[in-house]
Structures are given as C-alpha cells and as structure tokens.
N, C-alpha and C positions, 0 to 999 in steps of 0.2 A: 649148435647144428645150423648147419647154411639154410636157406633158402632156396632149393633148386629151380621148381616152379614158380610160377605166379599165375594169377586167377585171371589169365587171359590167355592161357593152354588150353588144353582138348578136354574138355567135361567128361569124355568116355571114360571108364578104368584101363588102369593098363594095363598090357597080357604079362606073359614071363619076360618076354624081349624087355618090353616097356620096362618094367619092377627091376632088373638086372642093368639097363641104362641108368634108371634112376641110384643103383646100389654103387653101382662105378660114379657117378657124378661124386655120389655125398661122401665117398673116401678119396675121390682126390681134389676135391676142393671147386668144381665145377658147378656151374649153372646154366641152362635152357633160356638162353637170352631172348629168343622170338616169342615167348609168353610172359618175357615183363613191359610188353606194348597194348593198349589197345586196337582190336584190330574192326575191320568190318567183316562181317559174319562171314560174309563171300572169301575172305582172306584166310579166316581160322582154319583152312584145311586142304590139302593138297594133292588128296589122293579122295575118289569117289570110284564107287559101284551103283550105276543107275538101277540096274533091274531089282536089287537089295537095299536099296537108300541107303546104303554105309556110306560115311564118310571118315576122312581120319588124318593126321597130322602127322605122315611121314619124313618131313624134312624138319631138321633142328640146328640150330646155330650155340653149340655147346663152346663157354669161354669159358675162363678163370673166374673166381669171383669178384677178384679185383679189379677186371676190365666191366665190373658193371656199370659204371658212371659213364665210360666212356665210348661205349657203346651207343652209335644211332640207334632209330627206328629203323628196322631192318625189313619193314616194309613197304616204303616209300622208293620207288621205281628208282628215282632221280640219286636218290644216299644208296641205293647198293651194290655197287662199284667201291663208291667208297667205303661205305662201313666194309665189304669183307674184303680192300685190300689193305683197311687199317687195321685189323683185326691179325690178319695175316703176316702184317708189319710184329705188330706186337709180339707176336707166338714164337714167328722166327728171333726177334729180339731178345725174347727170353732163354730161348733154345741157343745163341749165341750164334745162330747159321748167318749165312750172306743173304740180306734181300735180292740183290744182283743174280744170284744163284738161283732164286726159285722164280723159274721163269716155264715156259711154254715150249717157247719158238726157238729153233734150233738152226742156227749160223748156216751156211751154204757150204763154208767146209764138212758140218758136221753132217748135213744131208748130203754130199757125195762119200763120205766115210761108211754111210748107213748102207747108201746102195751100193757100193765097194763087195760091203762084207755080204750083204745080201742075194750077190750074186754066186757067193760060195755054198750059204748057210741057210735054214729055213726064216721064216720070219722072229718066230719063236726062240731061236739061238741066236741073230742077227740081235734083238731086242735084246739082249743076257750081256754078250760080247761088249755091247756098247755100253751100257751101264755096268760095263768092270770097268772098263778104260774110259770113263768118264764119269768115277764117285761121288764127284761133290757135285752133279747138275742132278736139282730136284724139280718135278718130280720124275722119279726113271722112264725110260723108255717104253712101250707096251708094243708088242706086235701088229695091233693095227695101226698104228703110227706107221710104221713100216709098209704097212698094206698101201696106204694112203699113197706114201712117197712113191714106190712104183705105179699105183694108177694114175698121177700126178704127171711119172714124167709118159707114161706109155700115151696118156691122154694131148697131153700142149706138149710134150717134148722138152722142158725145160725143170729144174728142179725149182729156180726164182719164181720170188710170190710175185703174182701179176697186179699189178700197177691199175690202178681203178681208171677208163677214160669212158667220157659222156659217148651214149649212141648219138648216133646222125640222127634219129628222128628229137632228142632230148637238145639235138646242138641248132636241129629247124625251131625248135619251140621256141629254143630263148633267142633266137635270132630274129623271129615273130614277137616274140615278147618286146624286146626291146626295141623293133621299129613301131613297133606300137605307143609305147612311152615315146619315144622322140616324138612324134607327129602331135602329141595331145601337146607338150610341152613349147613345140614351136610354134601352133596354133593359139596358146596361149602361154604368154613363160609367167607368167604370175600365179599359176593355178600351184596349190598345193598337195604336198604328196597326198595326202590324207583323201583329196579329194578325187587326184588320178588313182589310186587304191581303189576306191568306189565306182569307179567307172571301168577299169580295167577287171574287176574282183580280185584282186588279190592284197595282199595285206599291203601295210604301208612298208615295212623294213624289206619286204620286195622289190618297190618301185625305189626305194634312196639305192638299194643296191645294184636294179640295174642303170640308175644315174651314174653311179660312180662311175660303174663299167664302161659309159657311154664317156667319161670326161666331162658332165655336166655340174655344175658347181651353183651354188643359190649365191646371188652376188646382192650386195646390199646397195639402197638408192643413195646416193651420193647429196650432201647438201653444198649449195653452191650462191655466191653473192649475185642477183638479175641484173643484169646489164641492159640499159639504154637503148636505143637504134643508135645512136651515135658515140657512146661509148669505147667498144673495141677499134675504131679509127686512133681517138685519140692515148688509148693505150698501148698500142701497136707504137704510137710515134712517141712517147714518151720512155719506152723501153729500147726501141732506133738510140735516141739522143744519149741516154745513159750508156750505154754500151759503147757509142763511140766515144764519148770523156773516159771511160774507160781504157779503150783500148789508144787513146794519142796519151794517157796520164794513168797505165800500168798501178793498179790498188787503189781509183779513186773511188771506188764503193766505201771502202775501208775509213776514208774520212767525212763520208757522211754520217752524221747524228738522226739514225731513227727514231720518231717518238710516236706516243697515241697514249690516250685515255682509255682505261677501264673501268667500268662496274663491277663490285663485288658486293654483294647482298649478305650479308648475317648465312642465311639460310639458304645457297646460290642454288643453282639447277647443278645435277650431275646425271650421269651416265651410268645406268644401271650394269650396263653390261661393264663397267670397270672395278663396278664396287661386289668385293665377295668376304662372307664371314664366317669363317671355318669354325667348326663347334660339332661335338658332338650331339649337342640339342639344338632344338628352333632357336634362336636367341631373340625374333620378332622386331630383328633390325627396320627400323623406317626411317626414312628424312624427310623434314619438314620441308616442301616446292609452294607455288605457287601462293606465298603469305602475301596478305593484302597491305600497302603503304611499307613496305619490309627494310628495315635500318639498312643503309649500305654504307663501301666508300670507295669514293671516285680516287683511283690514282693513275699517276703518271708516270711515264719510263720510257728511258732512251737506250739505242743501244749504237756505240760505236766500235767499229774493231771488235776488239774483243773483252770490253770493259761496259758494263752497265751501270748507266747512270741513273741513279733512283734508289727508290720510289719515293715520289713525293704526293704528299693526299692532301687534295683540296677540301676546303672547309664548307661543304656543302656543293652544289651544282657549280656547274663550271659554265663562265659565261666570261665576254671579252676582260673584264676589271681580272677578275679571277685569274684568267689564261696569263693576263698581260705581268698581273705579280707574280709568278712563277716564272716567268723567263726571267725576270729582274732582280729580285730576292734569292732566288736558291738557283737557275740554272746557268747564271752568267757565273756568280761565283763560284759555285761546283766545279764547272769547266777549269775556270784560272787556277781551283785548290788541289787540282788532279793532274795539272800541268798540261792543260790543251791550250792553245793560241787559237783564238777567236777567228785569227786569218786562214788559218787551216781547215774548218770546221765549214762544214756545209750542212744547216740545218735541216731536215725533214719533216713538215706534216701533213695532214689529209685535207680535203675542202668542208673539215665540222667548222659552223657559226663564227665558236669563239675566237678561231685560227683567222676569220677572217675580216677581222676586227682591224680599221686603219690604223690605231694605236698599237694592235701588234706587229703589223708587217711595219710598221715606221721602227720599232724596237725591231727587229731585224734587220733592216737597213742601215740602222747606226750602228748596231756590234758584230755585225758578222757579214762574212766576204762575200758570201753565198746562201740562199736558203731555197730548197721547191715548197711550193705548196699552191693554194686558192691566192686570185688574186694578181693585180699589179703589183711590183715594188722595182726600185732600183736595184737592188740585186738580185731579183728573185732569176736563180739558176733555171728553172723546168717547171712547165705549172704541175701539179700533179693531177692524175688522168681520174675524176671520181667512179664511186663504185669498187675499187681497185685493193680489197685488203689482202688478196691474194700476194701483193707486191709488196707487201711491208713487215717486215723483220716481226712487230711485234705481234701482227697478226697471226699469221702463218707458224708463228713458233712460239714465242712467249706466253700470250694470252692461256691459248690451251695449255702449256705445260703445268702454269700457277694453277687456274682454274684445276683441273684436276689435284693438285697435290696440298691447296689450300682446304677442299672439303673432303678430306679424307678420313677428318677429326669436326666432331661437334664441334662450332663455334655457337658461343653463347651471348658476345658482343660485340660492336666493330671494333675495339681494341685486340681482341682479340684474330680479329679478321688483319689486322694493322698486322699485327706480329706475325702472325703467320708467314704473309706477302713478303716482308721484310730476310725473315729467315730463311725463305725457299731460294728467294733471290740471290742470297748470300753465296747457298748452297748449288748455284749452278756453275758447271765447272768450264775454264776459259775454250777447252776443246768444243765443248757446245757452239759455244758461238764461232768459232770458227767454221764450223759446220755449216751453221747457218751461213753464213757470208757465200761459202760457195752454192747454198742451196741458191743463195738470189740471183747467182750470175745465170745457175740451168732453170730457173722460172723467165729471167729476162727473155733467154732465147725460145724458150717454151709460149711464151705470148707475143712474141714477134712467128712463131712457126704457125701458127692456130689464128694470125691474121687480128690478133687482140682479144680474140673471144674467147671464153674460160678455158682453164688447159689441167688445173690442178688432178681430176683425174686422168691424165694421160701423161702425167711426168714420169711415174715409174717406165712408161711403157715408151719413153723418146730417148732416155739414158739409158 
C-alpha cells in the first residue's frame, strides 16, 4: 500500500469528497505531493471562512508515485513554474502527447478562424467547431476564450497581442534617473557604484545598469615608466634617427640585436587577475610574494629578427666583469655558431651600470660594426634615450610573456626557474616575433607623435 499523504497535509478529517479522492489516489497508484513538504502554517491552507474560522486545503498537486523524488517544493514562489511545468512534462511524456501541443496561446490564424466561425455561430458552438477541426491542440477551446477574442478585437481593434512599451511618465524617470548617475559620476569618476546606490537610493545592479545604458565603462589605471623633464626630447630624437636608417636601409630594425636583463625570483610576483583554479571545491590556492632575501636568477636575452638568442644566466649580480664575460664567452660565439656576421649586427642595450663599463663598450668596439647604448664609443650607432623600456623588444613583449607563463606552476628552486625560462622560450613561435618587429616601427612613430612623452596607452587608439 502507497503512501498517499504525509503528515504535512490538513489535520482536519476528510469529508466523502475527501475519502473518494483518497479511494481513486490508492487504486491508481497516485500521491498528494504538496503534503510531502514542510510548510509554514500560513501555507498549509488555501481556502478560509472568517466569520467560522474554517480553514481547509482545497488545492492538491496529485502525481504518480514514481515522480515522488522528482518532484520540487511546490511551495516556493520561485520553483513553481517549474515544478508544474516539469510535472506537466512528465504526464504528457507518459501519455505519449506532444509538449509542443499543450499550450495556451493560439496563432493569429487560429484567432481569425475563431472569429470567422463566430460570426455565424454562438460562442458555445464556435468553441465545439474549433476543437473538432483542431483535435490534437490541448487544452480545448472554452467559450469564454471566444468571449475574450471579440471584446479584444471590439475594444484595440486588433486580434495581435500588444507589445509591452514604457509610459512617458516611466521613460521621464529614467531619463532623470540616469542624468543623475552621469553628474555624480563626472563630478567624481572614481566613486563606486556601491557608493552612487547610496546616494541615489537605489540598489547597486541599478546604477551598473544605467552605466551601461549610458556607455560608461570602469577603465583601469594604467602603470607607466616616469620620465625626466628632459627625457622625451631625447627620445623623440632618438626614434627621428632610427626611422631614418630605416627608411634610407629598408629592414634595418631587423639587424639590430636587442638585449636586457631579467630578474626572476623562486617565488616572482604575478597577477591575480590572470591566475584562475577551476574546481568544484575551494582548493585554497595561495602563492608565496613578497619573501625576504628570495633565491632568484638574473638572465639575459636578445632578440634579433626573428630568432632569440638566449637565455644566458649569470652567476649571481651582474656588474661590468660579469656583463663583459657574457659578450665574450657565449654572445660572440653564439652569434658566429648561428651564422650572424658581426659586421651586420647592430648591438642594443639600455644605460644599466654594467653596460657602461669602458671594458665593455671597448669590447664593442673591437667586434662589432655598430652598437646604441650609454656612453662614448667609436662605433656607438645612437645613444640610447634613458627611462625608455617602452622601446625595447624585450621590454614591451618578452619579459611579460615569460613572466606570466613561468609562474604558472610552483617553482621550488632556481633550477627549476632555469628550466622553465628555457622551455617557454623554446616554445615561442617565430610569427611572434615578427609581430613584435612591426609593433616597434608603430611605437617609433607613436613617441615621435606624443613629442617623446609616454604613448603606450594610446597605441591602440593611433592604429
């Protein structure tokens, strides 16, 4: 024997209706689903007589008993839509009908069909007529249905459902609404919605909404390298000079050798907003920042064309001895092992210390045809302009690439930091850096446009 109720139904006994409901439930296999919920007391009844204090539970949501599991709470505002259009689903699925079929709303052919016939017929045989010649739409037709449709069209003239549009008093409001938001917003743009919500009273997913509406967008603060008083003069004219050896020697960007120094720490800084860990539980992701005296390793890398040369890791701080054995030991011979000619090759570095060491620029002098950097030399090509990472291949691209793709993964020691660097760099592919090449020609002109003074946020916006 099923279980028809449960002990969160109507405490009252039941009359004959009642006892004859329950007789038909427990022979064909049915249950009274809205009393296997608990309810609040205010919920348990749906039908009252004040002057007699009766109360009493008229409405029932009778299923199968096998849709007991799957059944919501069917008293919960929000589920009941759904629970009875799943419910609904079900019934008809068992019964093998069409969902598509059992519907409500009736096509604009079938609303001029109704008032067709219902100009011959009473309502009551219009309603009959169209549920012969239309068997399989449930549920059938009723005469007031019909009633509806001609007070429908006698009233707007139209049988189509009317189209919801804002009153003029609801289209002044938000038109007030949202000169209100602008003025707070341009009075101060730093104020957060949270705060304009407060001021304005209304909630917050209000004020983001009429931002959108408005085109306003929360733009983030930009970090950028300080520049000197005298600074963008001298980068101004040092991106002049380059652009012309370019344009009298067509790809002479291409044969300079960029280079620069990195710091990589064991445990480096990263960017929260890039790192994300998908999981069905907290997984209680941290990474270790700001360690005191923290292992790192310095290295070095050049980029020419479209071929990277590197990385080479100095053995602790890098200072003139240091710098000077790395041009001598691994980058002279690198170059001749790769097949560059020294005469071709136009070194590049920045005005750090060790660059400007007279032992090093004297070793540029004697192996190569050309080099910019700090400094006198006999062949120094262009000084370079300080302050300026914006201009330099490994700044602007390299650096951040590694950097992010090196802490992606715990590292546990600088050999492992070593490897990493090594294999990302492997893994960068030669369309990249061709990329880069031309990104340098549109920063060239981008800080000759802006008079030498910072341009990087406004590149997108010059191209």
């Amino acid at each position: 024997m099923i279980q028809i109720l449960s002990i969160f139904g109507e405490e009252a006994p039941a009359n004959n209706n009642g006892k004859r409901l329950l007789d038909f439930c427990q022979s064909s296999g049915l249950i009274i689903s809205n009393t296997f919920f608990k309810h609040k007391k205010i919920h348990t009844y749906s039908w009252e007589n004040p002057g007699q204090n009766q109360k009493s539970l008229l409405d029932y949501v009778i299923v199968e008993e096998c849709l007991r599991k799957s059944s919501n709470h069917s008293n919960r505002k929000r589920k009941m839509a759904q629970f009875y259009s799943q419910i609904i689903k079900e019934f008809l699925f068992i019964w093998n009908l069409d969902v598509e079929r059992f519907t409500m709303l009736l096509t604009l052919e079938q609303k001029i069909q109704i008032v067709s016939l219902a100009r011959q017929y009473s309502y009551r045989q219009t309603a009959e007529i169209f549920n012969y010649l239309n068997p399989n739409r449930l549920p059938p037709l009723n005469f007031r249905t019909v009633y509806q449709l001609f007070k429908k069209l006698r009233t707007l003239g139209t049988l189509q459902r009317k189209k919801w549009s804002p009153s003029a008093q609801s289209i002044t409001e938000k038109r007030q609404f949202e000169q209100q938001i602008r003025q707070l917003f341009r009075a101060n743009p730093h104020m957060t919605t949270r705060r304009a919500a407060a001021l304005v009273g209304k909630s917050q997913c209000t004020v983001w909404s009429a931002l959108k509406r408005m085109k306003f967008w929360a733009y983030k603060k930009g970090k950028h390298q300080k520049l000197e008083p005298g600074d963008p003069a001298l980068r101004k004219k040092f991106c002049e000079d380059l652009l012309l050896m370019c344009h009298l020697e067509p790809g002479f960007h291409k044969r300079i050798l960029w280079s620069d120094e990195k710091n990589f720490p064991v445990n480096g800084s990263f960017n929260r907003q890039n790192f994300r860990y998908w999981a069905e539980e907290n997984p209680r992701w941290i990474g270790i920042v700001n360690e005191v005296a923290p292992e790192k390793v310095i290295v070095w890398t050049g980029i020419i064309d479209k071929t990277i040369i590197g990385p080479y890791f100095f053995d602790g701080n890098v200072n003139g001895d240091s710098y000077l054995e790395m041009l001598t030991d691994y980058l002279l011979p690198t170059l001749h092992a790769n097949g560059f000619n020294s005469a071709d090759i136009c070194y590049m570095h920045d005005g750090a210390p060790p660059h400007f060491a007279g032992l090093v620029r004297q070793c540029l002098d004697d192996n190569l045809q050309f080099w910019i950097g700090r400094g006198e030399g006999e062949n120094r090509l262009l000084p370079w302009p300080p302050r300026s990472p914006d201009l330099n291949m490994l700044d602007f691209f390299l650096w951040g690439t590694l950097q992010h793709r090196v802490y992606l993964i715990e590292n546990e020691s600088i050999e492992d930091v070593a490897n990493t660097i090594i294999n990302e760099i492997n893994d960068i592919p030669a369309e990249f850096l061709s990329n880069t090449q031309n990104n340098l020609i549109k920063r060239l002109y981008a800080c000759i446009e802006v008079n030498g003074n910072l341009f990087e946020h406004l590149l997108k916006y010059m191209f």
